[in-house]
C-alpha positions as CSV (number, residue, x, y, z in Angstrom):
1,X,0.0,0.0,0.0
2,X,1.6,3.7,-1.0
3,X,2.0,6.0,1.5
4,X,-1.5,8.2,0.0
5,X,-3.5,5.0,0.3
6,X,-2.6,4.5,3.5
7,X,-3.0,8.4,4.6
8,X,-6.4,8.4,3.4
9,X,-7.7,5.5,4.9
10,X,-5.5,6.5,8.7
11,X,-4.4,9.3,8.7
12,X,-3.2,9.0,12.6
13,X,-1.0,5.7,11.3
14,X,0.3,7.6,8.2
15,X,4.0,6.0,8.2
16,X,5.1,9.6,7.4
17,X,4.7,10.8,10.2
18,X,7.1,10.0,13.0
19,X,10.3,10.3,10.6
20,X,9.8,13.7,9.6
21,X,8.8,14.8,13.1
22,X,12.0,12.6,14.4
23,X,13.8,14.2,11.6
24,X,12.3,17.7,12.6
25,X,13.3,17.2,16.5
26,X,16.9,16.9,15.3
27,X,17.0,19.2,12.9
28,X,15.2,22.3,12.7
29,X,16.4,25.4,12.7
30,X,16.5,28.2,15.8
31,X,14.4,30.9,14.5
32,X,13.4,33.5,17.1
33,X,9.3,32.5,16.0
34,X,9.9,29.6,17.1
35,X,11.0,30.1,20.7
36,X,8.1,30.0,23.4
37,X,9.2,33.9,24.3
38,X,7.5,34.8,20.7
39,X,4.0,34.1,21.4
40,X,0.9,34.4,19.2
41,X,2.0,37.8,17.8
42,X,5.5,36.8,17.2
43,X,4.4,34.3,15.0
44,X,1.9,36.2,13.0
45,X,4.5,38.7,12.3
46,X,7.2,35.8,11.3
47,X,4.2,34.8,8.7
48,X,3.7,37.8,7.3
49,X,7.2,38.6,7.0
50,X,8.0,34.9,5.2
51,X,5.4,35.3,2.2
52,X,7.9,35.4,-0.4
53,X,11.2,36.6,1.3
54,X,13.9,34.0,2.1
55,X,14.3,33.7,6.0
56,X,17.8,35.5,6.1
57,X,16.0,39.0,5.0
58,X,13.6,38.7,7.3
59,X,15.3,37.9,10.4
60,X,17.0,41.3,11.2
61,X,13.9,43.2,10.2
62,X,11.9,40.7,12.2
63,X,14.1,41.1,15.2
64,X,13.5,45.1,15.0
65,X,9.9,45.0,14.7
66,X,9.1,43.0,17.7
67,X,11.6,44.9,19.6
68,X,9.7,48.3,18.6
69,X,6.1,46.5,18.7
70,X,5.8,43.9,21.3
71,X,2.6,43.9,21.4
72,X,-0.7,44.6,18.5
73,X,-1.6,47.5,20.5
74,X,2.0,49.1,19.7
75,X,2.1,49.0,16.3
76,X,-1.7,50.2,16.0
77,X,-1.0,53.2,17.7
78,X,1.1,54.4,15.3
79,X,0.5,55.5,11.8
80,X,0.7,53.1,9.1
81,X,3.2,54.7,7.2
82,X,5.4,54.2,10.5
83,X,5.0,50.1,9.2
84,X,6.0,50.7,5.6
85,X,9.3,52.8,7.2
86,X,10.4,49.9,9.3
87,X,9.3,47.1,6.7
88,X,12.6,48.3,4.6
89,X,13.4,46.3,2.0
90,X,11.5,43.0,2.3
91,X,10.0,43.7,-1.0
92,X,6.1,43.4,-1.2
93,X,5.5,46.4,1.0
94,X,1.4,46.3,1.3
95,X,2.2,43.2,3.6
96,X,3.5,45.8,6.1
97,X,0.2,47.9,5.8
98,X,-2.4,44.4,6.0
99,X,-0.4,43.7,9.1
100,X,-0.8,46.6,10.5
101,X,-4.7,46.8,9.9
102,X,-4.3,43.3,11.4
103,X,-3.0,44.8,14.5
104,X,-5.8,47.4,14.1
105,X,-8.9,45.0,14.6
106,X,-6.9,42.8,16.9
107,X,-6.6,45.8,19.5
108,X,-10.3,47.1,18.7
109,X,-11.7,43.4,18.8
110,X,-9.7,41.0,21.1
111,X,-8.4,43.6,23.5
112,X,-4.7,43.6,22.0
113,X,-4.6,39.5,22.2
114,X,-4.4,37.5,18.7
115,X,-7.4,35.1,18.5
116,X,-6.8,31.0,18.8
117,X,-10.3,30.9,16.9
118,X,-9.4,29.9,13.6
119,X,-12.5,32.0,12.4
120,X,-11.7,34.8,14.3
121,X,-8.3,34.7,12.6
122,X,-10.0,34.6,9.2
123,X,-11.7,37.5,9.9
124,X,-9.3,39.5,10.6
125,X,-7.7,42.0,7.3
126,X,-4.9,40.3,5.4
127,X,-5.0,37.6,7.0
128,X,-5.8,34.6,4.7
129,X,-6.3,30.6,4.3
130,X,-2.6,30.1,4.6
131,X,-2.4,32.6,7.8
132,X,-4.7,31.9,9.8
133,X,-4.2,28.1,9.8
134,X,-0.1,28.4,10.3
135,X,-1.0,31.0,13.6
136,X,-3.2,28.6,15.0
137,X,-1.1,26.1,14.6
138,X,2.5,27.4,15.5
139,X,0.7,29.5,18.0
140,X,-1.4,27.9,19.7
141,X,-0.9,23.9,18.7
142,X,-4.5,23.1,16.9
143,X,-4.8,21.1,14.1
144,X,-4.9,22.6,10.7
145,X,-3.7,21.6,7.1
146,X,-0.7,24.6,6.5
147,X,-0.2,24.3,2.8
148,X,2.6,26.7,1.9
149,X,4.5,25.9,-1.1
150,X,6.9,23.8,0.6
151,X,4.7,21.7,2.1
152,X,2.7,21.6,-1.3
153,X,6.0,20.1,-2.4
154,X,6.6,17.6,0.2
155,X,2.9,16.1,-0.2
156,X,3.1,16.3,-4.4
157,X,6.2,14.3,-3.7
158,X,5.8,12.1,-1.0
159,X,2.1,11.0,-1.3
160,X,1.1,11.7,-5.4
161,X,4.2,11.1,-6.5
162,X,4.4,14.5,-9.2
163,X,7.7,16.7,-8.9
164,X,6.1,20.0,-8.1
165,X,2.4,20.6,-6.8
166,X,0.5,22.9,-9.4
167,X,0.5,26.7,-9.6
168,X,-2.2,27.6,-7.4
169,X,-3.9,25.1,-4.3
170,X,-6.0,22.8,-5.5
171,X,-9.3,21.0,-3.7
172,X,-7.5,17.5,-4.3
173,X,-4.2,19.2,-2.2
174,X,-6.7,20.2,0.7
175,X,-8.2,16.8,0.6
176,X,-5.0,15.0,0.9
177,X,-3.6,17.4,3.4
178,X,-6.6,17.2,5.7
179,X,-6.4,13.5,5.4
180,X,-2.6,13.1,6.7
181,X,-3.1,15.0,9.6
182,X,-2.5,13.5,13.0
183,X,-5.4,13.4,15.2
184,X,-3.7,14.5,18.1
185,X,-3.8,18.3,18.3
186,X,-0.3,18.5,19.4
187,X,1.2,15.9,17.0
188,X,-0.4,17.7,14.3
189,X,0.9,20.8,14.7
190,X,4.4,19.4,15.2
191,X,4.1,17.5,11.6
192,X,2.3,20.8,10.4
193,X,6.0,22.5,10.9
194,X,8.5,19.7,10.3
195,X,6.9,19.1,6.7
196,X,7.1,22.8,5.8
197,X,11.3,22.3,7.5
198,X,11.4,19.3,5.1
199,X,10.3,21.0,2.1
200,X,12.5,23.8,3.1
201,X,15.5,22.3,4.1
202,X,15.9,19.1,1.9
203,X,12.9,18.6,-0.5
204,X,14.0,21.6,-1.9
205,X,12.3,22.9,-5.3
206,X,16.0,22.6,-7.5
207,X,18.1,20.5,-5.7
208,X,16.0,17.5,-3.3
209,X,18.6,16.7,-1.3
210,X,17.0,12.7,-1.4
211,X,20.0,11.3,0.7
212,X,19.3,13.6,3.6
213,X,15.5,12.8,3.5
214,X,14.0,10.7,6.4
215,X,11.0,9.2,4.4
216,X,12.6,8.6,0.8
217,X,12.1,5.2,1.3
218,X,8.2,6.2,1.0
219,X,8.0,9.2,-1.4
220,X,6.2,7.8,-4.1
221,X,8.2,10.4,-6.6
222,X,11.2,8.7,-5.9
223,X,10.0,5.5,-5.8
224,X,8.7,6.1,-9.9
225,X,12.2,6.7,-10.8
226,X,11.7,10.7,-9.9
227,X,9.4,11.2,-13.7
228,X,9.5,14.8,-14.9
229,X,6.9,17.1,-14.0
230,X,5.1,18.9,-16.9
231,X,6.9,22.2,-17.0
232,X,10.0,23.6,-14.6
233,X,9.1,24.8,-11.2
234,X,8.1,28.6,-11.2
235,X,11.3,30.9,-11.6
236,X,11.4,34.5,-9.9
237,X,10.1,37.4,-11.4
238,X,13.0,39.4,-13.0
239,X,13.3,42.6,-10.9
240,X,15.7,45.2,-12.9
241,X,14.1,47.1,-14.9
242,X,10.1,46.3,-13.8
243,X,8.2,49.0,-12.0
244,X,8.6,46.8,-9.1
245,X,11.8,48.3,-8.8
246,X,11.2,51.6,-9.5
247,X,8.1,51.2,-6.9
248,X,11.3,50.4,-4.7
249,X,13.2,53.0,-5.4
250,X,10.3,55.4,-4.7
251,X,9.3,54.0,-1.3
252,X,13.3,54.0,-0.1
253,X,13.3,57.7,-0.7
254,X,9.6,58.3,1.5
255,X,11.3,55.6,3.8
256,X,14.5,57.5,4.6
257,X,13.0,61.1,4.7
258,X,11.6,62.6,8.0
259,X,8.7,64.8,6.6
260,X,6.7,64.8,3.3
261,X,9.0,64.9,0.0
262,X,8.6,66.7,-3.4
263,X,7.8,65.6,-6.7
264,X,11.7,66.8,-7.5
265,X,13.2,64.4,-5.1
266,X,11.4,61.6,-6.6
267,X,12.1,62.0,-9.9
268,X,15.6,61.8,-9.0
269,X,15.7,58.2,-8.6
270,X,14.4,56.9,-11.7
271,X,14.7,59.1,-15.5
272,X,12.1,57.5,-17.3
273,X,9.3,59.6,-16.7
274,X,6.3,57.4,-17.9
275,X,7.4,54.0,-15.7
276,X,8.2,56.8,-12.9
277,X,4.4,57.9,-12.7
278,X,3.0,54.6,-13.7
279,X,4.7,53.5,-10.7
280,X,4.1,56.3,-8.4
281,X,0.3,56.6,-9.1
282,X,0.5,52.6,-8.3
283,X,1.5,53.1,-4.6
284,X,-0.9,55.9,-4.0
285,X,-3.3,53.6,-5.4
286,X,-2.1,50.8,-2.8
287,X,-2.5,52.9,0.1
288,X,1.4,53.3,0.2
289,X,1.6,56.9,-0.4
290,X,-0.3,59.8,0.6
291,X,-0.1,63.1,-1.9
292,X,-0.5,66.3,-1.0
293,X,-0.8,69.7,-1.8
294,X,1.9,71.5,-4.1
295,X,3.1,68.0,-5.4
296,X,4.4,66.8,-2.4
297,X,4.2,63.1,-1.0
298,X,4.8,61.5,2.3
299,X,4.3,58.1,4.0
300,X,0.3,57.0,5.2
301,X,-0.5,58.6,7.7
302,X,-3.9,57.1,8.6
């Protein structure tokens, strides 16, 4: 019986289970979201943060937000603009605002605490599918299917035996996920973040690392004689040039000024003048830039 069949019909017996966890134990890595000091906000942050940007990046930044925000409460009482400042250059920057309406509702609706009700999660702004199930489960140990891309890999591989899981989540990825979950709460949570490790770590997108892998023995990819997935997995958007960049650009010169800038000091930075205001009109659009009077421009204020 493949490792799938057996999933589906128990998932508590899946034999997938206790390697990668054993694996996990020994293995993972010390990140400061992880520690019992980071709580339920620590972690949200840390998810936030992680949507597309390598851990490296994030951990300094990480590090200073928590140390200037502790708490929801903090960083709602401060303008939003204050959250695009200190996001620097993660890249991605409306993250920084959605976490700080986040922080928003969680003060005005939960008295400053991050909900454990996975609904109440849901509800709350920027916070999606993905989110809310990885905070309640690295936060408060409950039983969710996290599918983030590596873990998406881990299950293509190990259970449906493709290379790489398709583009976008499918219903047949949320099926099988549900379906290998533990049915202890705790267990769960603990195989929730050793496959996303795995995935990370070893059964890596370019380079599975098969050797190193606690359940190769059982992935069913490797098993078929690893076949060839349709296309390549997705490759990174190029960045020089795009109005990504130029967006970038833009938002460093807001970023490192301490009052509202002029048209002049923005046009500065990039000399075409059509990607320039495409660009520009995009973040005031976004909410990431407030314009004023006399062509000047500053950071959201509220």
């Amino acid at each position: 019986m493949t490792a799938s069949a057996e999933s589906a019909e128990s998932p508590a017996r899946s034999p997938l289970h206790e390697p990668v966890i054993a694996w996990f134990d020994e293995h993972a890595r010390d990140l400061p979201w992880r520690r019992p000091e980071a709580g339920p906000w620590g972690v949200m942050v840390s998810e936030f943060m992680l949507q597309q940007t390598p851990v490296s990046r994030v951990l300094p930044v990480y590090e200073q937000w928590l140390a200037r925000w502790p708490r929801p409460a903090d960083l709602a009482a401060e303008a939003p603009g204050e959250a695009v400042r200190a996001w620097g250059r993660l890249g991605y920057p409306r993250r920084a605002l959605r976490l700080h309406g986040a922080a928003a509702a969680i003060t005005e609706r939960h008295g400053g605490d991050v909900p454990r009700d996975h609904a109440q999660l849901l509800a709350l702004p920027g916070i999606g599918e993905y989110t809310a199930a990885a905070v309640a489960s690295f936060a408060y140990g409950q039983r969710h299917a996290v599918l983030d891309t590596n873990v998406r890999r881990v299950l293509a591989r190990t259970s449906t035996g493709v290379e790489y899981p398709p583009n976008a989540t499918t219903a047949a990825e949320r099926r099988l996920a549900r379906a290998l979950l533990p049915e202890d709460e705790a267990t769960a949570a603990r195989w929730a973040a050793a496959s996303m490790e795995l995935g990370a770590l070893v059964c890596t997108a370019k380079s599975p690392d098969c050797v190193r892998c606690p359940v190769a023995g059982l992935c069913a990819w490797r098993l078929a004689g690893k076949p060839a997935h349709d296309g390549p997995p997705r490759r990174g958007q190029t960045y020089a040039g795009t109005d990504r960049q130029v967006r970038g650009r833009l938002l460093a010169v807001l970023r490192e000024a301490t009052g509202p800038v002029t048209q002049a000091q923005l046009d500065a930075v990039w000399n075409e003048p059509v990607q320039r205001a495409r660009a520009l009109d995009g973040l005031v659009s976004d909410g990431l830039v407030e314009p004023l009077a006399r062509g000047m421009y500053r950071l959201p204020q509220g």
